[in-house]
DOSEKOL-137438 format. One line per 4 residues: their letters; for each residue x, y, z of N, C-alpha, C. Coordinates in nm, 2 decimals, padded with zeros to 4 digits. Layout:
% residues N
a) X:Y:Z:X:Y:Z:X:Y:Z  ... .
This chain:
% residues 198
xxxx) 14.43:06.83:08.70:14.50:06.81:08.82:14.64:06.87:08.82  14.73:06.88:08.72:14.86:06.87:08.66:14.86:07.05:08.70  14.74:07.11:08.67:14.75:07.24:08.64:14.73:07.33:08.79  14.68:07.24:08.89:14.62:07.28:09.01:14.77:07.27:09.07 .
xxxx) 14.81:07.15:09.10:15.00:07.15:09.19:15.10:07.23:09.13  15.09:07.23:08.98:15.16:07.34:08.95:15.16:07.45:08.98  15.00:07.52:08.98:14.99:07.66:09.07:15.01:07.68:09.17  15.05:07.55:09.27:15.07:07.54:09.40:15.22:07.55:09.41 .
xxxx) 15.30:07.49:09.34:15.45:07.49:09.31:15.50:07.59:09.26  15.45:07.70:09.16:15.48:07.78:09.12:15.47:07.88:09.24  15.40:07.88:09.34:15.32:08.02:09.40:15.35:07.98:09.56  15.47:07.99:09.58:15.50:07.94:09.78:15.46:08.01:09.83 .
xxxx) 15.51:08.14:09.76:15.49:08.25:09.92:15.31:08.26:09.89  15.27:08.23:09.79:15.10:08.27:09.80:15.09:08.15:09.92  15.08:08.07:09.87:15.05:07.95:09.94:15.07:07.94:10.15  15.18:08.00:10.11:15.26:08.01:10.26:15.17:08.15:10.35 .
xxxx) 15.11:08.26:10.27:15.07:08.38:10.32:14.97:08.31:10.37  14.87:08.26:10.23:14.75:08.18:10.31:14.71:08.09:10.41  14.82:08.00:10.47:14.80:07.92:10.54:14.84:07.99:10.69  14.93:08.10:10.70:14.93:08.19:10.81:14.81:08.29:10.81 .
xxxx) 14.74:08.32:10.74:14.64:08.39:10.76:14.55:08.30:10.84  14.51:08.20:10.77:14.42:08.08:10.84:14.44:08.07:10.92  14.60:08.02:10.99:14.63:07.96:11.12:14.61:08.10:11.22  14.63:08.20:11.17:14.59:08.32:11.28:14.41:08.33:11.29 .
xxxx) 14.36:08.29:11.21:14.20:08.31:11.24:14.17:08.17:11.31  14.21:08.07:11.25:14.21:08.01:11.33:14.22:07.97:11.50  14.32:08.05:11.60:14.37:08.07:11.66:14.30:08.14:11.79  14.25:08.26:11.69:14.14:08.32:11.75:14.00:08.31:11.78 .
xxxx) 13.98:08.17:11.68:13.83:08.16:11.64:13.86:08.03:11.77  13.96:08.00:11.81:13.94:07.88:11.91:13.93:07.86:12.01  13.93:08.04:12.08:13.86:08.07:12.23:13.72:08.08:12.19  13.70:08.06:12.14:13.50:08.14:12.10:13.47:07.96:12.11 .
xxxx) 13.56:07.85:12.10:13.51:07.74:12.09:13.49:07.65:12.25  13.44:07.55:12.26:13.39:07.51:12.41:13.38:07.40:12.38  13.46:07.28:12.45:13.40:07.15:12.41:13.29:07.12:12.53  13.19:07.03:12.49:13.09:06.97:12.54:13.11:06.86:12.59 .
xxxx) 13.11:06.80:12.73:13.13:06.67:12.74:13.04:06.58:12.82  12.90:06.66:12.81:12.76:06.61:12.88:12.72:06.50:12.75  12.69:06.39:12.78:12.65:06.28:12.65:12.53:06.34:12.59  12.47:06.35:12.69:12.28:06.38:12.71:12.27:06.47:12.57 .
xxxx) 12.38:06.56:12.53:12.34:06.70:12.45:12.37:06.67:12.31  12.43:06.55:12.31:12.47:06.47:12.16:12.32:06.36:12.11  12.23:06.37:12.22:12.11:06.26:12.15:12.00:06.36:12.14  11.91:06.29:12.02:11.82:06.36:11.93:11.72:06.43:12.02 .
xxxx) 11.66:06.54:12.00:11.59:06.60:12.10:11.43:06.54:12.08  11.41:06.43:11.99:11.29:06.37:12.03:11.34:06.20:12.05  11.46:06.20:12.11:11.49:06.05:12.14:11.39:06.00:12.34  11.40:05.91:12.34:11.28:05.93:12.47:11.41:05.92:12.57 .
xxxx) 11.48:05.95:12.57:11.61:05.94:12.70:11.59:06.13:12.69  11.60:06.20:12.64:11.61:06.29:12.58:11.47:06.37:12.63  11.33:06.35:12.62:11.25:06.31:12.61:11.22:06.34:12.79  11.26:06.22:12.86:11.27:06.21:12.99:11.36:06.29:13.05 .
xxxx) 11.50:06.30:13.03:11.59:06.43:13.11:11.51:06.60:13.07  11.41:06.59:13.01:11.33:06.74:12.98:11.20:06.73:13.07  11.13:06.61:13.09:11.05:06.59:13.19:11.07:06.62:13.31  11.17:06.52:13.38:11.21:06.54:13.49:11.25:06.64:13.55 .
xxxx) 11.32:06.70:13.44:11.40:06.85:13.49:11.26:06.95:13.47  11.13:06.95:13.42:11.04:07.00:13.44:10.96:07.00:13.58  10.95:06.88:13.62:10.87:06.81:13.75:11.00:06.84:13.84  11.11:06.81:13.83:11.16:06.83:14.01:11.22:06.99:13.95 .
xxxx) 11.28:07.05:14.09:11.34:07.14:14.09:11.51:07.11:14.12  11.58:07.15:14.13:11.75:07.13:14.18:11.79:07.05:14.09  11.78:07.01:13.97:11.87:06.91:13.93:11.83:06.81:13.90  11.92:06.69:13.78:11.94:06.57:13.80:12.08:06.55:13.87 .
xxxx) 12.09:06.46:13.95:12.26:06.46:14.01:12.29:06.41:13.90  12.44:06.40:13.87:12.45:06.33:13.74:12.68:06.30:13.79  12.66:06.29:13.91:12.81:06.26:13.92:12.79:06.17:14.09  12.89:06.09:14.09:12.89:05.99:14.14:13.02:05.99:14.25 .
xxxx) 13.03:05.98:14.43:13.21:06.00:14.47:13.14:05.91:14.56  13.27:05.82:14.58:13.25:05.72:14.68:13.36:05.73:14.77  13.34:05.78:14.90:13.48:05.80:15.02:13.50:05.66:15.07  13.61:05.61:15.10:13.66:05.46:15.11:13.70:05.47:15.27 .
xxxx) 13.62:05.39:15.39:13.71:05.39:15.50:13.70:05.49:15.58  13.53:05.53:15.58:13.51:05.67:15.66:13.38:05.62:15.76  13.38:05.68:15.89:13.31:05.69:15.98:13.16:05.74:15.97  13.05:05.77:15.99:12.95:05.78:15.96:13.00:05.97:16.01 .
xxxx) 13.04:06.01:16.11:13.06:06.16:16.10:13.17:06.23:16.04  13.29:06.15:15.99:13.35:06.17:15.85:13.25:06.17:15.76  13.20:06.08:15.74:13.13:06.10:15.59:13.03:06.25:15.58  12.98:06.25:15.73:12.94:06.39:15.70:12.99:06.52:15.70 .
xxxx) 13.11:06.53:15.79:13.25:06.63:15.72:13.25:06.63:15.58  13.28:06.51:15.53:13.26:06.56:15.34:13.17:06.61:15.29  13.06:06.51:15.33:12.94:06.58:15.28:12.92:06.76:15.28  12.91:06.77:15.38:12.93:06.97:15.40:13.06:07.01:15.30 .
xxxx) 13.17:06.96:15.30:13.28:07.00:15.20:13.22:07.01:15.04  13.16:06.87:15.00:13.13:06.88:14.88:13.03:06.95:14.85  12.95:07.03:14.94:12.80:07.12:14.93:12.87:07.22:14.89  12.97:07.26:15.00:13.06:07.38:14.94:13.10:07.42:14.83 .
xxxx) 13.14:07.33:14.73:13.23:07.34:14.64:13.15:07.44:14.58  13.18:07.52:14.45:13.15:07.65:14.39:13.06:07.54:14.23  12.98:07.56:14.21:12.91:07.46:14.10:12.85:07.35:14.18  12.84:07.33:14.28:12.77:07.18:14.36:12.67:07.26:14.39 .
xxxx) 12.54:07.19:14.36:12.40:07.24:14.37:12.31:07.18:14.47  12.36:07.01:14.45:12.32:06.94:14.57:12.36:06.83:14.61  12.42:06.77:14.72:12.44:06.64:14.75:12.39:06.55:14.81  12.37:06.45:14.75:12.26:06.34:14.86:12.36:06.23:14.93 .
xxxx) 12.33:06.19:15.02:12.38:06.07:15.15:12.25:06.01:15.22  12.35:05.95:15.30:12.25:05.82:15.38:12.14:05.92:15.47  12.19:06.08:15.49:12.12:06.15:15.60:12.01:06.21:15.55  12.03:06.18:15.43:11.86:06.26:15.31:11.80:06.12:15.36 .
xxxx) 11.79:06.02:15.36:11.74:05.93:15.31:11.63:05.87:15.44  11.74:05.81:15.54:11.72:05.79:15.67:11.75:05.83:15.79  11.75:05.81:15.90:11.74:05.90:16.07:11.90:05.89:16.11  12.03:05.92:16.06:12.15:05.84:16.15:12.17:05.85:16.28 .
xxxx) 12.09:05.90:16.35:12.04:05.91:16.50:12.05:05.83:16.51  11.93:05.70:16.47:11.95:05.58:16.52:12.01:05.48:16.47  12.03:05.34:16.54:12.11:05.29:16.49:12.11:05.23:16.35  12.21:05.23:16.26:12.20:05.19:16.10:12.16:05.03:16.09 .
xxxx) 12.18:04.93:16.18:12.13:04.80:16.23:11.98:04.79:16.24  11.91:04.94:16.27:11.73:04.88:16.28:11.69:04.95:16.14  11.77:05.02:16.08:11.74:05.07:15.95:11.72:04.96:15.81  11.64:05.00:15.72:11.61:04.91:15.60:11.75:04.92:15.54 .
xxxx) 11.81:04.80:15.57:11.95:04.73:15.55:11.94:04.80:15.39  11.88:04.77:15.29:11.91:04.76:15.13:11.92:04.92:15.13  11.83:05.01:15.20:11.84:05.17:15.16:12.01:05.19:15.24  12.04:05.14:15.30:12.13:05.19:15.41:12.29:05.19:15.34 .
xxxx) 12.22:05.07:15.25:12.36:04.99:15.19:12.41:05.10:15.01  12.24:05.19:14.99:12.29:05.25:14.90:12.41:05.34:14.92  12.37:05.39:15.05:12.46:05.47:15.07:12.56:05.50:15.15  12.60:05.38:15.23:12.70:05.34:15.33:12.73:05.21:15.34 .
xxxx) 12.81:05.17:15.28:12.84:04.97:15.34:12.96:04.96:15.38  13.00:04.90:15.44:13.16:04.86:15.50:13.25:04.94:15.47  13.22:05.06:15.54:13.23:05.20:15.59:13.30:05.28:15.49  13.24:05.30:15.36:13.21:05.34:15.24:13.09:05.41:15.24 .
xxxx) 13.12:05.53:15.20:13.03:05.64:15.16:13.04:05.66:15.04  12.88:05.67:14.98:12.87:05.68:14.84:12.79:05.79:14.81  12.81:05.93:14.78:12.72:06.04:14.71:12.70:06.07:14.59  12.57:06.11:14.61:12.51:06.22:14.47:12.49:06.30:14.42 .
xxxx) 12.58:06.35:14.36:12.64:06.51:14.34:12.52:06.52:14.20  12.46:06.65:14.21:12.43:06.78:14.11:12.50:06.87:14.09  12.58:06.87:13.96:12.70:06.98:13.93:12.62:07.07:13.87  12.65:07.23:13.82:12.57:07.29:13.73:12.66:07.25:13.60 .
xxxx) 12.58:07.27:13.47:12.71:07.23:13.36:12.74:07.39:13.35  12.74:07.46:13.38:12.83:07.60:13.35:12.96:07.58:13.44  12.97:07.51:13.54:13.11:07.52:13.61:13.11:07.41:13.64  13.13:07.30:13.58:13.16:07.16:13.56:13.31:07.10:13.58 .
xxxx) 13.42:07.16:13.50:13.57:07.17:13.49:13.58:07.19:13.65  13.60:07.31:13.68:13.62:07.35:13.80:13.55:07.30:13.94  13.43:07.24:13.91:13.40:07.20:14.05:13.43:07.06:14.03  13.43:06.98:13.95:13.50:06.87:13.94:13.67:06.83:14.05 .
xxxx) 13.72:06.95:13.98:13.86:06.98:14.01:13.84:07.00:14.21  13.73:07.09:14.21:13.79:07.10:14.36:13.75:06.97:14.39  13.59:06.93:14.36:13.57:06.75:14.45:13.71:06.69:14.44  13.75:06.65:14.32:13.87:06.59:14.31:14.01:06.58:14.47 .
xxxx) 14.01:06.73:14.46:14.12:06.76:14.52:14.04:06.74:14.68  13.97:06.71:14.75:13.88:06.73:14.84:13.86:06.61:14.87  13.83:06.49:14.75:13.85:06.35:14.81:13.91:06.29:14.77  14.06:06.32:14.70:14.21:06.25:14.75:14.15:06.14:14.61 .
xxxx) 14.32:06.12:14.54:14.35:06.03:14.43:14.29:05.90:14.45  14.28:05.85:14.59:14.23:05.74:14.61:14.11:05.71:14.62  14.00:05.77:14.59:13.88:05.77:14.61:13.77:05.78:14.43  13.73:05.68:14.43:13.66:05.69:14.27:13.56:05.77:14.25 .
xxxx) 13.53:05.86:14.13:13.39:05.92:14.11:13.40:05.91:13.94  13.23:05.93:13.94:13.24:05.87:13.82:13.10:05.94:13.81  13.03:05.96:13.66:12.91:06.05:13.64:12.90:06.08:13.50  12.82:06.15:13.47:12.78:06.23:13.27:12.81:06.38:13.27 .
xxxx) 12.83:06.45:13.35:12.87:06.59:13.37:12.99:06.59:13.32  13.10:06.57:13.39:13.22:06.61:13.36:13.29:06.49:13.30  13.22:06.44:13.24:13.34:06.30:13.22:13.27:06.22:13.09  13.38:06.15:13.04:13.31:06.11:12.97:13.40:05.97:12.98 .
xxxx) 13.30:05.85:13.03:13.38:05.73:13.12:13.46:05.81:13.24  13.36:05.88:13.31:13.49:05.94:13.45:13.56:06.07:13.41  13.60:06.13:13.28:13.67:06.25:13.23:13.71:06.32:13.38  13.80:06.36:13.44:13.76:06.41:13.58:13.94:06.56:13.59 .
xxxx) 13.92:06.63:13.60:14.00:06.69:13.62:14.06:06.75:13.74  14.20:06.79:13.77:14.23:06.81:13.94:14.37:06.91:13.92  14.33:07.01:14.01:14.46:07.10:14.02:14.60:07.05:14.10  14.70:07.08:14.03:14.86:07.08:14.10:14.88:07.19:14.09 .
xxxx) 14.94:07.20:14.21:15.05:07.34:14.21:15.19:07.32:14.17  15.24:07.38:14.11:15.35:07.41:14.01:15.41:07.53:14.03  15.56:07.51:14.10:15.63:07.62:14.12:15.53:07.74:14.17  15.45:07.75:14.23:15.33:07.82:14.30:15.21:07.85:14.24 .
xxxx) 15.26:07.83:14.04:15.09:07.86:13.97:15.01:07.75:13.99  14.89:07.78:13.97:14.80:07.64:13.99:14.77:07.64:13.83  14.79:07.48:13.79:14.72:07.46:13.69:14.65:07.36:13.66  14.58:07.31:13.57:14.43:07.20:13.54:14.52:07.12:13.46 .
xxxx) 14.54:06.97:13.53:14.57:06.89:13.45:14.44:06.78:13.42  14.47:06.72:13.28:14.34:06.62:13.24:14.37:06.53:13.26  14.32:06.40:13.31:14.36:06.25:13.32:14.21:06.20:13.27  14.24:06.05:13.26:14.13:05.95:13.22:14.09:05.88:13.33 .
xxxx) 13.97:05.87:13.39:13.93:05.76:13.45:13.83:05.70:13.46  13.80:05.54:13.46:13.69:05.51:13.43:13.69:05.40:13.57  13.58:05.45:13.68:13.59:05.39:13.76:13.46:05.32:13.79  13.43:05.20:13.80:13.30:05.12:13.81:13.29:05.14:13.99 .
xxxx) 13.17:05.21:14.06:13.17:05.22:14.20:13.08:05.04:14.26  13.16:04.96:14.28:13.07:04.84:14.31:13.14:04.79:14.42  13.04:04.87:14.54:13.09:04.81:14.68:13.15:04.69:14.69  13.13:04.54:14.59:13.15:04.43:14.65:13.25:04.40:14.65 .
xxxx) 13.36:04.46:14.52:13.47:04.44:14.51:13.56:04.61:14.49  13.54:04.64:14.55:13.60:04.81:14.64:13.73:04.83:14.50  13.67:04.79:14.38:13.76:04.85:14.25:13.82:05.03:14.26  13.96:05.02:14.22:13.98:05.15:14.24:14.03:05.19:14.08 .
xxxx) 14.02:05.33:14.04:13.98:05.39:13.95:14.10:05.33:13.88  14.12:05.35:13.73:14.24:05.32:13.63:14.25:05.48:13.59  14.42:05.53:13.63:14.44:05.64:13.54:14.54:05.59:13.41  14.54:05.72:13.36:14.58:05.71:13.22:14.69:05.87:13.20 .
xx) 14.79:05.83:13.20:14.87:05.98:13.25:14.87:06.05:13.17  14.86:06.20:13.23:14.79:06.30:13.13:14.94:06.36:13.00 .
């Protein structure tokens, strides 16, 4: 051991060459890198959760939705203004509401109250987004910016407990800041999201 720190004390500039060499491959080798933040791709590929998200995605077509935005204090034709916004977004594949579901023609009073409530209660709109994971970051960011700091979303695409990201403009550049949020969507008590400053 005596003879190993001595060749390390004896030899700086070796020592010092090497670790700039590294930290330059390093550096480079760390655009080729991509973090993952879908849970689903971290469990065993014969685990039965695993198992089922390969089924499903077999039998349906479009997607699992797998992200979650609740608008707080919207009108039934607000909520469909968003709705058309969030179909827009660049990476949104599909969104579901109360108008997949049921007629909003008529009135939401003669409708099956429990379906109605999944997805509109005391004028709370709740959707179900299908992101693609290839543009996950960025369509996140526009939902984000589309339904305002006040409004919780929550999902397994982009987040991990909520992971959710949102552009600021800055002296005119736009750039991606990351924050934390882990927002529980539970109509009964209209919880709003906890950030964690980036």
């Amino acid at each position: 051991m005596e003879k190993f720190y001595r060749k390390i004390v004896d030899h700086p500039k070796l020592i010092i060459a090497i670790f700039a060499v590294l930290f330059v491959l390093c550096a480079i080798a760390k655009q080729f890198v991509s973090v993952d933040y879908d849970m689903n791709d971290y469990l065993p590929p014969d685990s039965a959760s695993t198992v089922a998200l390969d089924k499903m995605n077999e039998e349906f077509d479009g997607g699992i939705p797998n992200a979650r935005v609740m608008i707080q204090d919207v009108s039934i034709a607000e909520a469909l203004d968003y709705k058309e916004q969030l179909e827009a977004v660049d990476g949104v594949t599909d969104v579901t509401w109360l108008d997949d579901a049921v007629s909003i023609t008529v009135p939401l009073e003669t409708q099956d109250q429990d379906l109605v409530e999944n997805y509109y209660k005391d004028g709370n709109a709740l959707y179900s987004i299908t992101i693609e994971e290839e543009k996950r970051i960025d369509a996140v960011a526009d939902i984000r910016e589309i339904i305002g700091e006040d409004n919780p979303m929550t999902g397994s695409v982009p987040f991990l407990y909520a992971t959710f990201y949102y552009r600021t403009k800055n002296d005119g550049s736009e750039q991606i800041n990351r924050k934390i949020a882990y927002s529980p969507l539970n109509y009964n008590h209209r919880t709003k999201y906890i950030t964690d400053g980036a």
